[in-house]
Steps between C-alpha positions, in 0.01 A plus 500: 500500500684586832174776575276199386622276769477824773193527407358153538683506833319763601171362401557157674624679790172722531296153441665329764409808773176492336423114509677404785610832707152673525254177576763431800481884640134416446513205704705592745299870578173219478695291749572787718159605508312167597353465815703348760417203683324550879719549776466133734275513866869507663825647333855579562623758248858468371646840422863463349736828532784297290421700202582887509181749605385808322368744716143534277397290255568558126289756272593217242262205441784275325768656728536176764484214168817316566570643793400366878423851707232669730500806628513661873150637445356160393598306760409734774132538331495156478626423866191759600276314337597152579497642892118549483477152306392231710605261260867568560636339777825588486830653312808321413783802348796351319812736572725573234891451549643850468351825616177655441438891426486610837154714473368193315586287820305771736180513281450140479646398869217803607214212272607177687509699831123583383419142377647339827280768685167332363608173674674311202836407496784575306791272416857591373729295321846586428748305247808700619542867578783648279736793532332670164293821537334561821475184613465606858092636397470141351561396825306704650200437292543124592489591880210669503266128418396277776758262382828519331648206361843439313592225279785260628869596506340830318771780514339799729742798405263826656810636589461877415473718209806584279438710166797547198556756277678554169770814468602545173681861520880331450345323202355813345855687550697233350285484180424928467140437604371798611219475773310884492248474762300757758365372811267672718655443776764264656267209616383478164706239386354319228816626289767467782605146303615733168625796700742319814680188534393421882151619682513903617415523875166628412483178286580315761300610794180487329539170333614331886183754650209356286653114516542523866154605502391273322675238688387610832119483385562124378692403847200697678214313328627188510619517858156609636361172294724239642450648823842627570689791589684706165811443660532148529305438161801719328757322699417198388432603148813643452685186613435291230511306293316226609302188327107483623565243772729762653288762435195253667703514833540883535154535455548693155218248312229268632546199294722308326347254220389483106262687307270264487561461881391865565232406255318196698535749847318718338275307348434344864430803668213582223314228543351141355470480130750839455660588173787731433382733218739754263504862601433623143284243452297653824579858376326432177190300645449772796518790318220711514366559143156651594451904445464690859292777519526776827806672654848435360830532585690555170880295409717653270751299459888614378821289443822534353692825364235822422497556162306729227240359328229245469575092527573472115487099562747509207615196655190273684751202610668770665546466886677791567267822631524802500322798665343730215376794595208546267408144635532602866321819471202386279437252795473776753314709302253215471473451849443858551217483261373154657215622751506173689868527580580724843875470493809369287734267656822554247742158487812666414864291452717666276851623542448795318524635099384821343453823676223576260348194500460517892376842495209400271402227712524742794277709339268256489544490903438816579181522317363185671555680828360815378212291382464423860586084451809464747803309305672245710835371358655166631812435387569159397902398431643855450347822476822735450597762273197588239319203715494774775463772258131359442417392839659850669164673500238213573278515767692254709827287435498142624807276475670184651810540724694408225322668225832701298380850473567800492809592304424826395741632262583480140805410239568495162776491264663324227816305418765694244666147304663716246818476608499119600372453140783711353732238650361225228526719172143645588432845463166706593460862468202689517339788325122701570349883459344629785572571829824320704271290685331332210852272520532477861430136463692392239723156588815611308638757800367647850318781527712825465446740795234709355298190436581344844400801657146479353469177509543524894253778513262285374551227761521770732100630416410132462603413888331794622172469354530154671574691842205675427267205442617327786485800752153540376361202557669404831477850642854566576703793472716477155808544724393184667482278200808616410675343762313142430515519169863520240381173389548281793272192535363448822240185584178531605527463864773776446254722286254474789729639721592808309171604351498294101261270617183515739435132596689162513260226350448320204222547232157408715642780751469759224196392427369534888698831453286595170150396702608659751569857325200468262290493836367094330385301749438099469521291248678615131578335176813636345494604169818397258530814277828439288437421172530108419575382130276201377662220343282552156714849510788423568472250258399759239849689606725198430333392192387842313199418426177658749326327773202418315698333264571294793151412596395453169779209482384381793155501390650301147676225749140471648373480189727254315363219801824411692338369781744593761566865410160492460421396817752771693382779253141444664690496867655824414214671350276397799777619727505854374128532547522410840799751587221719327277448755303261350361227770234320310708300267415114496807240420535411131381107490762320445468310108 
């Protein structure tokens, strides 16, 4: 009886996805697909940073459903294209309260900088500035529009940057947790939290060296925008707190009034009969969904920790990302194949993962070059660790001032709990043929010398090959790499300075940099090469069944007459043609 009841739980379950679960992923990848409404004679886009940026957009169809999120990349595309639009009048960018991701500030401060340079303004609204994160590239982000306005008695708190960290060495030795790591070398200090109880003074001075860099870039930026010197900006800064109408009288914001305030200025200065429009809504109706034929500039595009493997999409609500390194490289390979593409501009932000991993994606690098197709990397976020490991050899290495990068080194280790388990009753011992490395990573006790001495051998051959890459591709002496590398993070103005990167800029500079290698002159399309999962497979992923299934429900919900579904099916299927190239469809009469 009790299977009986599992079972018909199970069945009712499945019925419910199949009757109400898959009609709505139907309707809502219909939805998604429709044809947005025209953009009005005079608009004012909206862009809201409240929600947290990606660097690229998601691989992932479903990946954004519940979610409110864009992406770095989508909103500068979108900010090129609306600059050429003479429908848009103007831009009004709600700030969010706590920092922003400092490189993420740069790119998009670098779009309204180009927006504002086509004639049409750029408004700024603030409802406080918080001490959370960066908050000092939030402000500087909001500086850099025509007009910044903060809300009344907001709290403006751009006071500095301050960063904590978690040592938990005293915890470890008062419970017999054993923390056995290597670290190649002392600025690598991704494990300094298991291994001390305070930061090192290698810890230390790089962590204050890339902040203060960062810092200074933010003071610098924003200075030069509201026309004053760094010095006074800073001093004034760091004297707060202050609400907005004090903030109003140092000359810190433009403004003080509502949203919807900020909204009828804006408005205003657009012109009779203006309406403000949604970014995404824009993104979606300006996107360019037309096939271009003639010389390309290929985008690969890579976020989040390099992994082995291909995007298994074992998970399609997932919106975490990964770098896989089948993914990555099939991509270049592509473009290398692609005859209309002359260069590769490679989006890299990732802090790093496998060795391997990197090196296959590397690979892939070096035989774009040797296929004579320059590779341009601009580094988004971060680019550190196996996130320089793939961009060491490109053609040319672009990144923001505050880009992290770098960070050339390597750890590994594991954590020995035997003992702190022993103290509850719990006992783990360990037996194994072979070799005395086959247990080397066993979690009941550390590694015994013999094992720690290979182990660090390892790590040892790891870190040079890594020296290698790098002195390659930059064309310095190993001994010189050497010296910058043992892990430490430096920024991207830093990198400049010292050889890891060739040019400060964000990701249209790499692609002037790409033309400008591949010997392209005027006018290019660029070329998206990174694999992109539709929604009917990633639908096939989550439910186990194959993508045409999919259509062929789809084609039954047609079928079966429910007007509405009916009605966005044809949308969608007339949609696809057209991102097909096809340009001779007529609208479906309405009935």
């Amino acid at each position: 009886m009790k299977q009986f009841l599992i079972t018909t739980a199970g069945v009712f379950a499945g019925l419910v996805l199949f009757l109400i679960g898959v009609p709505f992923l139907l309707i809502v990848m219909a939805a998604s697909a429709a044809k947005p409404a025209p953009t009005p004679s005079h608009a004012v886009l909206e862009l809201d940073l409240r929600d947290p940026l990606t660097d690229q957009d998601p691989i992932n169809p479903f990946a954004s459903l519940g979610r409110r999120s864009m992406s770095v990349m989508s909103v500068i595309e979108t900010l090129d294209r609306a600059g050429k639009d003479g429908k848009v009048k103007g831009l009004l960018v709600r700030l969010p309260e706590g920092g922003m991701a400092p490189a993420s500030a740069d790119e998009i401060r670098l779009a309204l900088k180009k927006f504002r340079a086509a004639g049409k303004p750029v408004f700024a609204h603030s409802q406080g500035l918080y001490p959370s994160g960066v908050v000092t590239s939030t402000y500087m982000l909001g500086a850099s529009a025509d007009e910044l306005w903060m809300q009344p008695g907001a709290s403006f708190q751009a006071v500095g940057i301050a960063s904590e960290d978690v040592f938990l060495k005293r915890a470890f030795d008062k419970y017999g947790v054993k923390a056995n790591y290597e670290q190649r070398y002392e600025y690598k200090n991704a494990v300094n939290p298991y291994l001390y109880s305070d930061y090192t003074p290698a810890h230390r001075e790089a962590q204050l060296s890339w902040m203060g860099s960062v810092y200074g870039t933010a003071i610098s930026n924003a200075a030069t925008d509201r026309k004053q010197t760094p010095e006074a900006l800073r001093t004034n800064l760091e004297a707060g707190p202050y609400l907005a109408e004090e903030a109003l009288k140092l000359r810190l914001i433009d403004k003080v009034g509502q949203v919807k305030e900020v909204e009828n200025a804006a408005l205003a200065k657009a012109g009779k009969n203006a309406e403000l429009v949604g970014f995404e809504k824009y993104m979606r109706a300006s996107r360019d969904r037309i096939p271009k034929t003639g010389p390309a500039i290929a985008i690969v595009e890579g976020e989040g920790a390099i992994v082995t493997g291909h995007d298994g999409s074992t998970n399609p609500f997932s919106a975490s990302s990964s770098m896989y390194s089948d993914d990555i490289s099939e991509a270049l390979y592509d473009a290398i194949e692609d005859k209309d593409v002359k260069a590769i501009v490679f989006r890299v932000s990732s802090p790093g993962g496998s060795d391997t991993a990197s090196e296959q994606i590397l690979a892939a690098v070096r035989a774009a070059k040797a296929a004579k197709k320059p590779v341009v990397v601009s580094m988004g976020t971060y680019a550190a660790s196996g996130g320089y490991w793939v961009s060491s050899e490109a053609s040319a290495i672009v990144a923001h001032p505050t880009t992290l990068t770098g960070s050339i080194g390597v750890f590994g280790g594991k954590f020995a709990v035997g003992e702190a388990l022993a103290r509850f009753g719990v006992d783990m011992r360990q037996i194994g043929v072979g070799g005395e490395y086959a247990g080397a990573f066993g979690t009941a006790s550390p590694m015994t010398p013999a094992q720690q001495a290979a182990f660090a051998g390892w790590m040892d051959r790891i870190y040079d090959n890594f020296i290698a890459r790098v002195a390659t591709g930059r064309s310095l002496p190993p001994e010189r790499v050497r010296e910058i590398a043992k892990g430490r993070v430096w920024t991207g103005a830093q990198g400049r300075e010292i050889g890891l990167v060739d040019e400060v800029g964000g990701f249209y500079q790499a692609v002037d940099k790409a033309k400008a290698l591949a010997g392209v002159k005027g006018e290019v399309h660029l070329k998206r090469m990174t694999t992109q999962t539709s929604p009917f497979e990633a639908l096939e992923s989550v439910l186990g069944i194959s993508a045409n299934s999919v259509r062929t429900l789809a084609a039954a919900a047609w079928i079966m007459g429910d007007p509405r579904a009916q009605g966005m099916l044809d949308e969608m299927a007339q949609e696809r043609l057209r991102s097909g190239g096809a340009m001779v469809l007529a609208p479906t009469p309405v009935k």
